[in-house]
Every structure is written in C-alpha cells, then in structure tokens.
C-alpha angles and dihedrals in degrees: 000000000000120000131196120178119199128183106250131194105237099226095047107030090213120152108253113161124009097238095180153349118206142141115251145167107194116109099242119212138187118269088041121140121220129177110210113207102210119183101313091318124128104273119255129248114212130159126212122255104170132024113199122182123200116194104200131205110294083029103285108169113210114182116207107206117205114197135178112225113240 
C-alpha cells in the first residue's frame, strides 16, 4: 500500500509537511514511533497521531500517516 507521512500539529490534526512516501505493508497504529532518515540529518522521531485509509477506485488502498514531531 501506498504511505504518505505528513507532520501534523497535535491539537488540530491538520496536515502540515509531507515527511515520506513509501510502500508498506505494516498496519500502522497511533501511538507508533518512527525515525525518518532525511538527506545526512539526524533522523526524526514522530509519532503517529492519526492513521486515515482511502480505498480508490479498482480497490486501491493509500494510507495518510499524521505524526507529532518529537
């Protein structure tokens, strides 16, 4: 499935920066810890605050992956 992680303010849950994109299988939850490695910078810890699935048209399944920078 497709993934796309996006920086998220944790009052609002509003998409703010697009972290990732990546293929995954893994059933991501709340409450998960990820570390993003980004260009030679120290990678970024998030955790995830909201989880939403889209099924498309043909049954093509995109996850949208809110996190909370820590």
């Amino acid at each position: 499935m497709d993934v796309e992680l996006y920086s998220s303010d944790a009052f609002t849950a509003k998409k703010e920066e697009l972290l990732s994109r990546f293929e995954s299988e893994y059933r991501f939850e709340k409450g998960d810890e990820l570390y993003v490695e980004r260009g030679g910078e120290r990678p970024l810890k998030v955790r995830v605050i909201d989880v939403r699935l889209f099924v498309g048209e043909g049954g093509s399944l995109t996850s949208e992956l809110l996190a909370m920078k820590l």
